[in-house]
C-alpha positions as CSV (number, residue, x, y, z in Angstrom):
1,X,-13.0,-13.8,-13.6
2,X,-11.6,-17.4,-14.6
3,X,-13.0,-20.3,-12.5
4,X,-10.4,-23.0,-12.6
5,X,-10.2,-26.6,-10.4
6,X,-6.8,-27.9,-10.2
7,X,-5.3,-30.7,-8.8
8,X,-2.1,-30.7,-6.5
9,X,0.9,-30.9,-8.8
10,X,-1.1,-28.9,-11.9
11,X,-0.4,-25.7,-13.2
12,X,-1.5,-22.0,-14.5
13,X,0.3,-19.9,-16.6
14,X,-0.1,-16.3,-16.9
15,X,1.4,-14.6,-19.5
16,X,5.2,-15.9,-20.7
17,X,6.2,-15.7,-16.9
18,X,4.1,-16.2,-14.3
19,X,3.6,-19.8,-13.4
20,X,1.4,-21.0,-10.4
21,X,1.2,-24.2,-8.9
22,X,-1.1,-25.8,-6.6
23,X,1.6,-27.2,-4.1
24,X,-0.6,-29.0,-1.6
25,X,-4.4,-28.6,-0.5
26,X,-5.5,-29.3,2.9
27,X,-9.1,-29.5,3.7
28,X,-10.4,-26.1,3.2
29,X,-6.7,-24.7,2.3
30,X,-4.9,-24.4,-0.9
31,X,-1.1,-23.9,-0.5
32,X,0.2,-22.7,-3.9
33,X,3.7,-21.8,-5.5
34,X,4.2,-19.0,-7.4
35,X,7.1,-18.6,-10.0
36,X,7.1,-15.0,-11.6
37,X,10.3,-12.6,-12.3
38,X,11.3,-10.2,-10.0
39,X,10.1,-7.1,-11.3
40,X,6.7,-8.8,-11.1
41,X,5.3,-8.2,-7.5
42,X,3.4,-11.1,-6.0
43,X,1.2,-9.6,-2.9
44,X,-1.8,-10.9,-1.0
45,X,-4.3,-9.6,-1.6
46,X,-5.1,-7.9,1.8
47,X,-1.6,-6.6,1.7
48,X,-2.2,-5.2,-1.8
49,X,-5.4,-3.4,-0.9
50,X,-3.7,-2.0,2.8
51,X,-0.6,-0.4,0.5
52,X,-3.5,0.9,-1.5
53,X,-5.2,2.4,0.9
54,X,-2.3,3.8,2.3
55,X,-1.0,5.3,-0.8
56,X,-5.1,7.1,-1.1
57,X,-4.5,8.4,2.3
58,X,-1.3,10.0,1.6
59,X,-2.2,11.0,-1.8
60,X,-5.1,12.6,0.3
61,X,-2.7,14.0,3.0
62,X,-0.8,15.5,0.7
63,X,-3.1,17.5,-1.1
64,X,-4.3,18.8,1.9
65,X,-1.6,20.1,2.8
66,X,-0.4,21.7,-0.2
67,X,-0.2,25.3,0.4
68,X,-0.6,26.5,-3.3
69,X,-4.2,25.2,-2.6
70,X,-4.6,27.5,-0.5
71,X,-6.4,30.8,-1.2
72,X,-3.9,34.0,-0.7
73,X,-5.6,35.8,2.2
74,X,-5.6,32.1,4.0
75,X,-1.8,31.4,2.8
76,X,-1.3,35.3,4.5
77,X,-3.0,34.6,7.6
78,X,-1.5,31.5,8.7
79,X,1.9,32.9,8.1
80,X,1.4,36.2,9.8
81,X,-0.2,34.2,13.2
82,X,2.1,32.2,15.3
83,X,1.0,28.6,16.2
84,X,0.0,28.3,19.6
85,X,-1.9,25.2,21.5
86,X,-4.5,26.1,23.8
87,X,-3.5,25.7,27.7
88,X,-4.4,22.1,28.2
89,X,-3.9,20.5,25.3
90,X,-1.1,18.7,23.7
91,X,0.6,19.0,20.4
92,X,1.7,16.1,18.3
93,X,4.5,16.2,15.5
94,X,3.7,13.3,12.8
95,X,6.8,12.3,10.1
96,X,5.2,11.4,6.7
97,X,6.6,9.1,5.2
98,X,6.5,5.2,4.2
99,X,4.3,3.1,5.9
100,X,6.0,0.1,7.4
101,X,3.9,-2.1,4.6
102,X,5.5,0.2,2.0
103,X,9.0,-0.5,3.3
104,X,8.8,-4.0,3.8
105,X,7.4,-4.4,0.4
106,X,10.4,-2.3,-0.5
107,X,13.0,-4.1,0.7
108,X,11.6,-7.0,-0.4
109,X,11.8,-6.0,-4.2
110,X,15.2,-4.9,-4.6
């Protein structure tokens, strides 16, 4: 990792388009600008890592629910018996899909 001090009004450079400028600082606050292209995504970082995880988690979801995984007799077996909830208890339909991180990020890149 690079250690830099700036002052307000200097300048990084990353690359030939990525510029980042320290805009204003505020006590323990640093407000910066960031300049880069538009097929260059600029996240948080705790945005990053939650559209990570989510992407892990339906990579993960995904898998688990690929029936080719399955072995045969198991594939057979769950066709063969009907689904039924037990008397009591309540059944919950979930869409997969895009997380509402993954569409705001999105709609935010095109």
């Amino acid at each position: 990792m690079l250690v830099l001090t700036r002052k307000q009004g200097e300048q990084i450079k990353i690359g030939d388009d990525v510029i980042i400028t320290v805009v204003r600082t505020k006590g323990k606050a640093v407000r910066l600008g960031i300049q880069a292209p538009p097929h260059v995504p600029v996240l948080r970082g705790e945005i990053a890592k939650a559209i990570s995880h989510d992407e892990h988690e339906k990579a993960r979801d995904e898998q688990s629910h690929d029936e080719d995984s399955w072995p045969g007799a198991a594939r057979q077996a769950l066709a063969a018996a009907p689904l039924k909830p037990e008397a009591g208890s309540s059944v919950h339909l979930v869409k997969l899909g895009r997380s509402p991180l993954r569409e705001l990020l999105a709609a935010h890149t095109r």
